[in-house]
C-alpha positions as CSV (number, residue, x, y, z in Angstrom):
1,X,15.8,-20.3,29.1
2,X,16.0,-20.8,25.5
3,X,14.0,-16.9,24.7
4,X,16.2,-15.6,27.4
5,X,19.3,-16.6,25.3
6,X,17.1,-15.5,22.2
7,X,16.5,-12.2,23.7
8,X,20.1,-10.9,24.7
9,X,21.2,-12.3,21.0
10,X,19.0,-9.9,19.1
11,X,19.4,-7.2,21.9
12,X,23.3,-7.9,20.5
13,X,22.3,-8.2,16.9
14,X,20.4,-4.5,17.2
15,X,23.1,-2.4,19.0
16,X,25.5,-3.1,16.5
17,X,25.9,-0.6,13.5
18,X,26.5,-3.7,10.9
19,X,28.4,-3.0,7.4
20,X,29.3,-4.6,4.6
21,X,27.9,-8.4,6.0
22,X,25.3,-8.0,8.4
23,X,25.5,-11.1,10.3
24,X,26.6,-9.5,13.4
25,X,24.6,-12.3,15.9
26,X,26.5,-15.1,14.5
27,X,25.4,-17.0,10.6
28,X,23.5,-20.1,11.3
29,X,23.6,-22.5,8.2
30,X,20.6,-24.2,7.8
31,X,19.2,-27.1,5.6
32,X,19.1,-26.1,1.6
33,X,21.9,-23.9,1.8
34,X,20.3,-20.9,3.5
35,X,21.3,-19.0,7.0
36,X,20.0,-17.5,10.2
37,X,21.0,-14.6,11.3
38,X,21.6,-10.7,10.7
39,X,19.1,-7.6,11.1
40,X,16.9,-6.5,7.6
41,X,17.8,-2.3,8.4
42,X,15.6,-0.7,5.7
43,X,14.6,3.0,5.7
44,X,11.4,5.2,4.9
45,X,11.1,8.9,4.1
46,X,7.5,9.2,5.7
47,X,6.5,8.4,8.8
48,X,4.1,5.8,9.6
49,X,0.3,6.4,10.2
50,X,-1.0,3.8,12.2
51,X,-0.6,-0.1,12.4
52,X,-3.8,-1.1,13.5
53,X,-5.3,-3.2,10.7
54,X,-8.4,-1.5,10.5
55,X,-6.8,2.1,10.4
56,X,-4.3,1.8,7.7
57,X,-4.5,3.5,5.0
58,X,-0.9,4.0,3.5
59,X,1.6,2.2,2.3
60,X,4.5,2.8,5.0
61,X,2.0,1.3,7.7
62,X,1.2,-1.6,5.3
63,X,5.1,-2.7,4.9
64,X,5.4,-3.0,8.8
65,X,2.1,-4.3,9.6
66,X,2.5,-6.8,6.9
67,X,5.5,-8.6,8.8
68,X,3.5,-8.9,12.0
69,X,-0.2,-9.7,10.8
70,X,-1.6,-12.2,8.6
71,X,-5.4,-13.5,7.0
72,X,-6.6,-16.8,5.4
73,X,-4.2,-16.0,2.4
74,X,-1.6,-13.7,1.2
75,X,0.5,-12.5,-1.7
76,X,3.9,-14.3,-3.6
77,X,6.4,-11.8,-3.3
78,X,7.9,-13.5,-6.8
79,X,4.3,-12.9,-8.9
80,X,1.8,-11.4,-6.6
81,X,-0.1,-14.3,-6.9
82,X,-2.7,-15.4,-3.8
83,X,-1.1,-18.0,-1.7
84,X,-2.7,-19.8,1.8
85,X,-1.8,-18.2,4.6
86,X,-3.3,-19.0,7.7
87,X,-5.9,-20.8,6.0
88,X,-4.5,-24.3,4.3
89,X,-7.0,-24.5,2.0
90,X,-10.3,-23.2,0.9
91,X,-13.5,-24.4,-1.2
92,X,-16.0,-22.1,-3.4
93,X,-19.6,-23.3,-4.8
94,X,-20.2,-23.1,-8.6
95,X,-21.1,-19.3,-8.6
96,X,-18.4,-17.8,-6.4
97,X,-20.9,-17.0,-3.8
98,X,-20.2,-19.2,-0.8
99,X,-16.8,-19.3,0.5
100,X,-15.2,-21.8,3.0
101,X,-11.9,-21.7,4.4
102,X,-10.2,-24.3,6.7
103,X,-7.3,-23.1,9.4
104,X,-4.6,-24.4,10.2
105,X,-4.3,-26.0,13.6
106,X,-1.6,-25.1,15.7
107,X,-1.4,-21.6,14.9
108,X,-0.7,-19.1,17.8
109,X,-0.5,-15.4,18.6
110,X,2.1,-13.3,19.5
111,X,3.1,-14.0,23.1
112,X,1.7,-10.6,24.9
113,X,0.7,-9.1,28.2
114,X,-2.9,-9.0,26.7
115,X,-2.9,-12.7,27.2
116,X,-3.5,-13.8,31.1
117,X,-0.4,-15.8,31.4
118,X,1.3,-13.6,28.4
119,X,1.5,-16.5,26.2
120,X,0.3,-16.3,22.7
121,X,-3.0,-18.8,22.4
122,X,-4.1,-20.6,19.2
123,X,-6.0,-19.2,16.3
124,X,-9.5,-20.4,15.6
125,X,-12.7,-19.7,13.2
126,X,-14.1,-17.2,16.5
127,X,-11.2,-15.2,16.0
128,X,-11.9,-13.9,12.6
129,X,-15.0,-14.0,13.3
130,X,-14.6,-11.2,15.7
131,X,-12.7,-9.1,13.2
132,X,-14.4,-9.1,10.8
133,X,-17.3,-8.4,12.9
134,X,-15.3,-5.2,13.8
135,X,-14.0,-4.8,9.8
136,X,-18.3,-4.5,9.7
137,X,-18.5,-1.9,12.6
138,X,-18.9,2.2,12.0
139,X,-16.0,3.4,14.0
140,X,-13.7,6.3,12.8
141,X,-11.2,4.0,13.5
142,X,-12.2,1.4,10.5
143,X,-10.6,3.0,7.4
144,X,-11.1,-0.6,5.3
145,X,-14.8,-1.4,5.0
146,X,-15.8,-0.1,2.1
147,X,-12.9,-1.5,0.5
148,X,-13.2,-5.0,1.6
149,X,-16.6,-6.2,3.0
150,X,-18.9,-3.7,2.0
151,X,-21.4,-4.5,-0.6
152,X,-20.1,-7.7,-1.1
153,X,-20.0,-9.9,2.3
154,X,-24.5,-10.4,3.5
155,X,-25.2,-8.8,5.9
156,X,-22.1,-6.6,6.0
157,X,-23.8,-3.0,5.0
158,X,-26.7,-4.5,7.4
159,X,-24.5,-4.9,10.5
160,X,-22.5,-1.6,9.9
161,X,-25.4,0.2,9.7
162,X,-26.7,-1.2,13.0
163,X,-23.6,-0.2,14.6
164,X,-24.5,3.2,13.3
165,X,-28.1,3.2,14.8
166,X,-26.4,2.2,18.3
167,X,-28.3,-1.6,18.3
168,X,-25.6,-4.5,16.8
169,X,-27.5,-6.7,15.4
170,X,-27.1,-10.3,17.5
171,X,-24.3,-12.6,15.6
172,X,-22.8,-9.4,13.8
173,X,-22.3,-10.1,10.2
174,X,-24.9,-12.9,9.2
175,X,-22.9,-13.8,5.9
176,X,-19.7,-14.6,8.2
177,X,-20.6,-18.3,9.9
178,X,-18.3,-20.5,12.0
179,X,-18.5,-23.9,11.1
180,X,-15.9,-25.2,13.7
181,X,-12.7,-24.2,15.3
182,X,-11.3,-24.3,12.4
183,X,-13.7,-23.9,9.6
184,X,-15.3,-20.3,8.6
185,X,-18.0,-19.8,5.6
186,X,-18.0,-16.6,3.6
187,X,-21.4,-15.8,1.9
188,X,-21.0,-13.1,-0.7
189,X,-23.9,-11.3,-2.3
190,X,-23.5,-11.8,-5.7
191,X,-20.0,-13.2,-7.8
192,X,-17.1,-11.4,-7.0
193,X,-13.8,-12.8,-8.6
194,X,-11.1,-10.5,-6.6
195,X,-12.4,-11.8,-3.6
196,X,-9.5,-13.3,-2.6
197,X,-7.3,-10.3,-3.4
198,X,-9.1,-8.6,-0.8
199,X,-8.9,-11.2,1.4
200,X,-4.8,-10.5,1.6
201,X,-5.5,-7.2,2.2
202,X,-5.2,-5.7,6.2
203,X,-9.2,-5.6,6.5
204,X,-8.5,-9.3,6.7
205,X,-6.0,-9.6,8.9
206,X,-6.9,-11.5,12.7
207,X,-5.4,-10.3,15.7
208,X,-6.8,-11.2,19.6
209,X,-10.2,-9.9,21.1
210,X,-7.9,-9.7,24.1
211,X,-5.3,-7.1,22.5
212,X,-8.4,-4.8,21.1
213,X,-10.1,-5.1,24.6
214,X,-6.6,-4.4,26.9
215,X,-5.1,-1.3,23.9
216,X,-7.9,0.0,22.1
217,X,-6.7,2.6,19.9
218,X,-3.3,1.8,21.3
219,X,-3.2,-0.7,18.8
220,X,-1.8,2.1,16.4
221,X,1.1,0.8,17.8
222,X,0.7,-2.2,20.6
223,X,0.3,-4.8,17.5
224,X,-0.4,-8.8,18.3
225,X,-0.7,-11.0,15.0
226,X,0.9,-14.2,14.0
227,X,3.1,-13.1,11.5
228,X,6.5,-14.0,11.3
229,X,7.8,-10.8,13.3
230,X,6.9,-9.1,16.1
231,X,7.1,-5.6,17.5
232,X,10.1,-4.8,20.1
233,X,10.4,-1.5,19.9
234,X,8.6,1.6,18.3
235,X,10.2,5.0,18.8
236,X,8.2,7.3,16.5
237,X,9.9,9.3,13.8
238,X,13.6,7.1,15.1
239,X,13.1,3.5,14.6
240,X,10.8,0.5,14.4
241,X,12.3,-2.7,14.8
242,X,10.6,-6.0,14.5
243,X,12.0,-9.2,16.3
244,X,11.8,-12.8,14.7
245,X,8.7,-14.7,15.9
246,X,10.3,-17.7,17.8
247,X,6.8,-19.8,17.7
248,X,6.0,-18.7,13.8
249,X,3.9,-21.6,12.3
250,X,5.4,-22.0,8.6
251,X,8.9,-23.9,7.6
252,X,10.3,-24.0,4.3
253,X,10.7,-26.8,1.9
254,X,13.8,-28.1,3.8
255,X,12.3,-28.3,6.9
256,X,13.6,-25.1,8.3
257,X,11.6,-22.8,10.5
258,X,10.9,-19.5,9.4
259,X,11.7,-16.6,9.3
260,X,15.5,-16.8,8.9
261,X,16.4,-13.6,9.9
262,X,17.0,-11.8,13.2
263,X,15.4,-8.9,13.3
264,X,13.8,-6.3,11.2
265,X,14.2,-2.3,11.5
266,X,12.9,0.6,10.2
267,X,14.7,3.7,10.0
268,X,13.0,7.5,9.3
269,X,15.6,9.6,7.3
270,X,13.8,12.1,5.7
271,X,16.4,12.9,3.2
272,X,17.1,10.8,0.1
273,X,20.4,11.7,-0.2
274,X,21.3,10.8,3.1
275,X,19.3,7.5,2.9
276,X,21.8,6.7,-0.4
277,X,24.9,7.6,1.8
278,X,24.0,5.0,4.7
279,X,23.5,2.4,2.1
280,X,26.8,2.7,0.8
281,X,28.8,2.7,4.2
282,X,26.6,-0.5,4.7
283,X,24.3,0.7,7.1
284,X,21.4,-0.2,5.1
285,X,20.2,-3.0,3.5
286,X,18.5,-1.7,0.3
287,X,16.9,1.6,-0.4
288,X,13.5,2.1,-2.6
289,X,13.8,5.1,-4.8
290,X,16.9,7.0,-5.8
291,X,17.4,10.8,-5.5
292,X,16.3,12.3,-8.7
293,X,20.0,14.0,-9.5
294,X,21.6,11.1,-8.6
295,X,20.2,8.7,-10.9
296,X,22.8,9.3,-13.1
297,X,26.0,9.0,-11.3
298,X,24.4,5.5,-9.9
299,X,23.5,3.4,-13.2
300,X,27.3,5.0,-14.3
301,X,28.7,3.4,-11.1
302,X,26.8,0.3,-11.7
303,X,27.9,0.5,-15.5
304,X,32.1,0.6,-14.3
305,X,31.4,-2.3,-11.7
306,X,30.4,-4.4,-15.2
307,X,34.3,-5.4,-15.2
308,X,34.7,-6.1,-11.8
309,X,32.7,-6.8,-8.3
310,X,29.5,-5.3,-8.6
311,X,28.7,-3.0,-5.4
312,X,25.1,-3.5,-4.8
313,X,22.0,-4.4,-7.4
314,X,19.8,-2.3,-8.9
315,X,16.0,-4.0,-9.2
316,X,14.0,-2.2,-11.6
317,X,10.3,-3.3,-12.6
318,X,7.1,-1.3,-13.9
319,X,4.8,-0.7,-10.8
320,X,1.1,-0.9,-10.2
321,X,1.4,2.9,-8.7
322,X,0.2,6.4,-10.3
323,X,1.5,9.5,-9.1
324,X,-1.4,12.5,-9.3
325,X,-3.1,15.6,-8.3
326,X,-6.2,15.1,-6.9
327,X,-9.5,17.9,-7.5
328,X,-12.0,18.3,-4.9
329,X,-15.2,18.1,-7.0
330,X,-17.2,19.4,-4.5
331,X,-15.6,22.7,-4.8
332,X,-16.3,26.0,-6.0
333,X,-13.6,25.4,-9.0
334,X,-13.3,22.1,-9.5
335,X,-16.8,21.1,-9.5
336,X,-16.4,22.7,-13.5
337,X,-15.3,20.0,-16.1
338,X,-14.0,22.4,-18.1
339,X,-11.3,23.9,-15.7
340,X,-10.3,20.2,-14.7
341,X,-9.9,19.3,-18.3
342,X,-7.8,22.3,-19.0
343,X,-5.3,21.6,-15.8
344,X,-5.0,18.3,-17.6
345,X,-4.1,19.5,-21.1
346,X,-2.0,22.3,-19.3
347,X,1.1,20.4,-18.5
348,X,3.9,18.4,-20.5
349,X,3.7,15.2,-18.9
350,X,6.8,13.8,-21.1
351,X,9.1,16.9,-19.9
352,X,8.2,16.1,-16.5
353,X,9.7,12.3,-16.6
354,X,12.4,12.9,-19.0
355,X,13.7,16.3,-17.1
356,X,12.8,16.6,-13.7
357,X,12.5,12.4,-13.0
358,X,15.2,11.9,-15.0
359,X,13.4,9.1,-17.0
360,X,12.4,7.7,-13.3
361,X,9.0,6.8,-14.5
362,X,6.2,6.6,-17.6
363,X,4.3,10.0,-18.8
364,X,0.5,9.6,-17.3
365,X,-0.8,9.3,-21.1
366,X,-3.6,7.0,-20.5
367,X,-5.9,6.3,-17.8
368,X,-6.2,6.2,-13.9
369,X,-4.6,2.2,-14.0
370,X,-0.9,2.2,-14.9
371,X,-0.2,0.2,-17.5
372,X,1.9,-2.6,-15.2
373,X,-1.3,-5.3,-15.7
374,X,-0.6,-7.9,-18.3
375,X,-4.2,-8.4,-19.2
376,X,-5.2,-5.1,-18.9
377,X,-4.8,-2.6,-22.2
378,X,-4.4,0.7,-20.5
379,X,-2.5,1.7,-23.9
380,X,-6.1,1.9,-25.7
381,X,-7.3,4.2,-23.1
382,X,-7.1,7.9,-24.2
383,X,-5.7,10.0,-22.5
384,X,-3.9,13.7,-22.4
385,X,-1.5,15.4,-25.0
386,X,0.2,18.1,-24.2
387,X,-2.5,20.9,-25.8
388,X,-1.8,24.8,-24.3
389,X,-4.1,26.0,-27.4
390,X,-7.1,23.6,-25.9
391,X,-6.6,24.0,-22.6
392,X,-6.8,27.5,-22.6
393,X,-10.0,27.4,-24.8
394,X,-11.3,25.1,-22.0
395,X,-10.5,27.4,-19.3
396,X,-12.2,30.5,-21.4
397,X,-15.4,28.0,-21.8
398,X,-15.1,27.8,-17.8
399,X,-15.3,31.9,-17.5
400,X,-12.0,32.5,-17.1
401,X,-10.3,33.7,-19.9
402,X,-6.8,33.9,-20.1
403,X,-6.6,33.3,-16.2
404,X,-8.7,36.3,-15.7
405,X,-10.5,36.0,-12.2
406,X,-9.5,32.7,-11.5
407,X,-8.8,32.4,-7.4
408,X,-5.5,31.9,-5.9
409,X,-4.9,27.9,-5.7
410,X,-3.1,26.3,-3.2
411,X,-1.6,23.0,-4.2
412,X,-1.0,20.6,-0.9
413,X,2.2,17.8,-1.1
414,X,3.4,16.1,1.7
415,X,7.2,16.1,2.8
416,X,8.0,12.8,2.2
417,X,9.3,11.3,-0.6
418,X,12.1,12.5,-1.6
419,X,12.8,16.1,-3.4
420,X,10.3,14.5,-6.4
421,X,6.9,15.5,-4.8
422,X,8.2,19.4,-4.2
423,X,10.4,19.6,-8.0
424,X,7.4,18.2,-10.0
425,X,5.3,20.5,-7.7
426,X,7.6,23.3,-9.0
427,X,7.6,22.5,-12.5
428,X,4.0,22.2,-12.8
429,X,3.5,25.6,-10.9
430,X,5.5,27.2,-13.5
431,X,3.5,25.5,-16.4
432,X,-0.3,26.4,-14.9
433,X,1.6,29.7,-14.9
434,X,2.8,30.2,-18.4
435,X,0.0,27.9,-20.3
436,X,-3.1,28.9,-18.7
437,X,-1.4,32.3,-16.6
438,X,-3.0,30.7,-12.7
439,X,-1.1,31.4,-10.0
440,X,-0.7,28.7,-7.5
441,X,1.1,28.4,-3.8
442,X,2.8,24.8,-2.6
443,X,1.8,24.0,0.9
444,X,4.1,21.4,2.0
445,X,3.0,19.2,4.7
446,X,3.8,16.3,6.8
447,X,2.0,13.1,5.2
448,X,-0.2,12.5,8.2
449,X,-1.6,16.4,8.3
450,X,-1.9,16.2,4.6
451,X,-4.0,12.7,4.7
452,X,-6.2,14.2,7.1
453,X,-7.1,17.3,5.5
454,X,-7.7,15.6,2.1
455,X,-10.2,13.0,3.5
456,X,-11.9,15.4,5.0
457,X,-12.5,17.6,2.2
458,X,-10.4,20.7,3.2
459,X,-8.1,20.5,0.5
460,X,-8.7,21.0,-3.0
461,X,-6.2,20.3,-5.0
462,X,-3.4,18.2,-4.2
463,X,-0.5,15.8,-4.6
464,X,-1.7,12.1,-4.1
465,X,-0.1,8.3,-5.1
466,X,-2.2,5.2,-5.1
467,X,-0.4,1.9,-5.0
468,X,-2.2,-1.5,-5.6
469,X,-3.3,-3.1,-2.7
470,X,-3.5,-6.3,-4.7
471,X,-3.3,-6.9,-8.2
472,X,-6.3,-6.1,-10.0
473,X,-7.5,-2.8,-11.6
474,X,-10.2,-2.3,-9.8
475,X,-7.8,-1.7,-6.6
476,X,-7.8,1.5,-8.6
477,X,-10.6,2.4,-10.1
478,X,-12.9,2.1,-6.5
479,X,-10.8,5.1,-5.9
480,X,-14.3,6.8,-8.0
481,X,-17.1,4.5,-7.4
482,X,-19.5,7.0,-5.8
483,X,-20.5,5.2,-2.8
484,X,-18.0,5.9,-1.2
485,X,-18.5,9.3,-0.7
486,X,-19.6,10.2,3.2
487,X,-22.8,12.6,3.2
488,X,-21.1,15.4,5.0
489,X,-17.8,16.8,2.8
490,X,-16.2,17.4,6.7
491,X,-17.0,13.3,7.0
492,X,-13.5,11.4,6.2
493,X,-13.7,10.3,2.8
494,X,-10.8,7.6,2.5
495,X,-10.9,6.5,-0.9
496,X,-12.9,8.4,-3.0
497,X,-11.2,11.4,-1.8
498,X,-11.8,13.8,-5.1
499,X,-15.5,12.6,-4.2
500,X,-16.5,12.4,-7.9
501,X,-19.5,10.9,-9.2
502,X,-20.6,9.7,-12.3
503,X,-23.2,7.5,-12.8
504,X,-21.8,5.8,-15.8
505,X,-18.7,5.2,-14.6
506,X,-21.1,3.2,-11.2
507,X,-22.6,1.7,-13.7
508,X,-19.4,0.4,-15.4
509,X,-17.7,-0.4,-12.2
510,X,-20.7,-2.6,-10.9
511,X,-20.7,-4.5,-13.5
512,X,-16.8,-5.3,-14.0
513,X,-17.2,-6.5,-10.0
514,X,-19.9,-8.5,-10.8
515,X,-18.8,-10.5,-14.3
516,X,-16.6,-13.7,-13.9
517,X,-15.0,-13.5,-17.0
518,X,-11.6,-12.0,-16.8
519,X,-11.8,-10.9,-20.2
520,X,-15.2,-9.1,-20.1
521,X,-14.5,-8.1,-16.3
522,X,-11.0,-6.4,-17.5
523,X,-13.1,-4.6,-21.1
524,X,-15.8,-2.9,-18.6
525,X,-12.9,-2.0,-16.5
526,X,-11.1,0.1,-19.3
527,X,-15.0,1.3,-19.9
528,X,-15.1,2.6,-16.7
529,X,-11.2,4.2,-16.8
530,X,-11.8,6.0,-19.7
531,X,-15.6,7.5,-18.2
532,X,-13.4,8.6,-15.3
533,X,-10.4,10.1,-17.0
534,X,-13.3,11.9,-20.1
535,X,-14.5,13.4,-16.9
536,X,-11.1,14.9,-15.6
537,X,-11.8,13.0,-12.2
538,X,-8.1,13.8,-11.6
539,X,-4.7,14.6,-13.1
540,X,-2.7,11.7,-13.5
541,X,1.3,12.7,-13.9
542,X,3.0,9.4,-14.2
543,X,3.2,6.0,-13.6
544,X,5.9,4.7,-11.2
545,X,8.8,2.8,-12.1
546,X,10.1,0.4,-9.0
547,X,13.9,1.4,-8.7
548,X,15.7,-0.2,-5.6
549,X,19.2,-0.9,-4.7
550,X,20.1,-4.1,-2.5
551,X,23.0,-5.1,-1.2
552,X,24.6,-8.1,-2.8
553,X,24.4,-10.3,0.1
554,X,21.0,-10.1,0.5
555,X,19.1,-13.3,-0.7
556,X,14.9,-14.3,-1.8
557,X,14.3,-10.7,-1.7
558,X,12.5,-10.6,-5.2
559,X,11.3,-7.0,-6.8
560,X,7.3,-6.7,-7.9
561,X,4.6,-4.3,-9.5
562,X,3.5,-3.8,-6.5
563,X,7.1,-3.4,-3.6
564,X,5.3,-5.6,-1.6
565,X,7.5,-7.0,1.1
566,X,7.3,-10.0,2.8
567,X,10.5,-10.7,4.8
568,X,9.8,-14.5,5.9
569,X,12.0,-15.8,3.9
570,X,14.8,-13.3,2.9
571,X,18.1,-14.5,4.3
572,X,21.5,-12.9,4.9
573,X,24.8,-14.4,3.2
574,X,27.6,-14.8,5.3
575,X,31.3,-12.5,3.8
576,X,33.2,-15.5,3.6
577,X,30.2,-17.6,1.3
578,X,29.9,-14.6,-0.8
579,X,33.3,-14.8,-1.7
């Protein structure tokens, strides 16, 4: 009786068009001076990809997903650092090898028709167990091994390579042992100290035999975790919304049970401009990114509202994102240094921020990592200057002088993201054109036709943005570690999509993964960034800035490096407590 009652209040809460106080089911004051109540409406400009755990592979999929599944740990959405999750505690030997985490009992799945009796069971060791079994298994739709497990889990490459040759090997991944119900050993092959970063990321995440076995690849969408939300609706390109989880495991320090809101939804305006507009009637709870020409008239209206109430806030931090152009290395043109080195010295990097982003970012002046990592000195990387006299000797060196005979280029950008990704496109067209006289076309394209014809190699030169996945360079840098490039260029290359390959930087970026000590770890790292941006491996624009506007009323919703969200326990104030 009590999720009927449940049911026809959110039903309520998700009909109505909210405003200025989103509390439309009703504020619920709870213990510590929090409330219940009221819908998260958020919006993105892409559509999402796929939410299976396995499959995804960009951020907008990652910000749903992230509400519904969980792993042993995850991140602080204050300081991104790595918190329990699902597992309550953990231990690790002297040299980092052996790994043992302890669940927490009680824990259960989303209530789902993949159950028999549709009720959401309880968590154990098997459970993960099972996915990471799966995280281990070749299967195009596993995007997240050789990001997480592989090379660093025993027995991982062992059992995916099994998988390949059509015999699984009996009890999958031998470094994956359950203790108990409720006790799982890691083994890892040598040290590894981001090993619990990846452990937050979605190649960790558990989820029911019973959901892969009833929805396959339905799971793209049909998602069953034990996060704090759950999926109620998905209407593709319209609207996601996620419901509150009535049986979530986790209460605050008062006592409460999380989460404390309603519902959250998703919305899929494709214009920035529009997106701004239903923030300001109230329609939307924060936006992430301003429109370009707009940024002006916004920090002025934020400027006049000094004196009185303030209309919204602005959150602005230095993010762990890059912005670049990507070169296919295995292509006729781009597999010459020279000609990547002279696209690089070919364009004004500081005209592009302070003009066309309107100072919405930082010049791409030193390596492939953006300079948002306190213990990382990306400042002592070198980097590109602005150079038309160099990078038109470079592109001589490369047989093409003054342009002559180079082959028409066709740059690839998705849709999405506001008008940034087609002006900078435009700007940079016009200065291949006058600085090294190239002619180039923009191919605009939705993000998940663009993603698929850059992992598999069809495209050679093209927009691309990496976020952190967790804070650490190497989230980055993995991007070019050699082994992970596929044997075929038709065979989807996920991360090291430019597919280059350097055996120094390998050698660098073994080591770093290897070596303990943050300080040495982070000095081979900047080895490594520098081998890779000497080489041209790509053509890094600018680092991201984080702007986003919230609405006043909205409470624990804390900016990072990284915008990752976790809505378990934002809250909704009430009108009449605001005032």
């Amino acid at each position: 009786m009590k999720k009927a009652i449940y049911l026809v209040l959110v039903a309520g809460i998700l009909a109505s068009c909210g405003g200025e106080n989103n509390t439309p089911g009703g504020a619920r004051k709870a213990n510590g001076g929090v409330y219940y109540g009221g819908v998260f409406r958020t919006n993105e400009v892409e559509d999402f990809r796929n939410l299976y755990p396995l499959n995804i592979t960009e951020v907008i999929s990652h910000r749903i997903a992230n509400q519904v599944y969980e792993g042993f740990v995850k991140l602080n959405q204050s300081d991104l650092t790595v918190v329990p999750a699902l597992a309550e505690k953990w231990e690790k030997n002297d040299d980092a090898t052996q790994w043992t985490f302890f669940l927490r009992k009680g824990v259960k799945f989303h209530d789902d028709p993949c159950f028999s009796d549709g009720k959401g069971r309880e968590v154990t060791a098997k459970d993960f167990k099972y996915c990471f079994d799966l995280l281990c298994t070749a299967n195009p739709e596993n995007q997240q091994f050789g990001n997480s497990f592989k090379d660093r889990v025993v027995g991982a490459n062992e059992y995916y390579q099994s998988t390949i040759d059509k015999k699984p090997l009996a009890g999958g991944v031998s470094g994956v042992k359950v203790i108990d119900d409720y006790t799982i050993q890691i083994n890892l092959v040598r040290s590894f100290a981001g090993f619990l970063n990846i452990l937050s990321t979605p190649g960790a995440w558990v989820y029911p035999q019973e959901a892969y076995d009833k929805y396959g690849v339905d799971m793209r969408v049909k998602c069953v975790g034990t996060g704090p939300f759950q999926i109620k609706s998905v209407k593709e390109g319209e609207a996601v919304i996620l419901e509150r989880n009535p049986n979530y495991w986790n209460v605050d320090e008062h006592g409460n049970q999380l989460p404390y809101l309603d519902a959250v939804k998703y919305s899929f305006i494709k214009e920035k401009k529009s997106e701004l507009l239903e923030f300001k009637r109230g329609n939307l709870e924060m936006i992430f990114r301003l429109p370009i020409e707009m940024i002006p008239d916004i920090l002025g209206e934020l400027d006049n509202a000094k004196q009185g109430n303030q209309p919204f806030d602005m959150q602005v931090v230095p993010a762990m994102s890059v912005f670049y152009y990507g070169f296919q290395h295995q292509s006729d043109i781009f597999n010459k240094k020279d000609v990547r080195l002279a696209f690089n010295y070919a364009i004004d990097r500081e005209k592009i921020v302070n003009y066309t982003l309107q100072g919405e970012g930082i010049p791409g002046n030193y390596g492939i990592v953006p300079p948002s990592f306190k213990t990382y000195d990306s400042k002592s990387l070198k980097g590109y200057t602005f150079d038309v006299d160099k990078a038109r000797k470079l592109l001589a060196q490369a047989g093409y002088p003054g342009g002559k005979g180079f082959p028409k280029l066709t740059l690839q950008i998705n849709s999405g993201g506001g008008d940034r990704n087609v002006q900078t496109a435009e700007v940079i067209q016009k200065m291949l054109k006058e600085n090294l006289n190239i002619d180039i076309d923009i191919n605009i394209m939705a993000f998940a036709e663009q993603l698929e014809s850059v992992e598999t190699g069809k495209a050679q030169f093209w927009r691309a943005g990496w976020s952190a996945d967790y804070p650490d360079p190497e989230t980055f840098l993995t991007l070019f570690y050699s082994k992970h490039i596929p044997e075929k260029l038709s065979d989807k290359s996920y991360l090291n999509t430019a597919r280059y390959a350097s055996p120094k930087f390998d050698s660098l970026f073994s080591a770093a993964m290897q070596e303990v000590d943050d300080a040495k770890r982070m000095n081979l790292y900047l080895m490594a960034d520098q081998t890779a941006i000497d080489d041209a491996a790509i053509m890094p624009i600018f680092y991201d800035e984080n702007y986003r506007l919230v609405q006043t009323y909205v409470k624990n919703f804390p900016a990072n490096a990284m915008e990752y969200r976790d809505f378990t326990r934002v809250y909704i104030e009430p009108k009449e407590e605001k005032k």
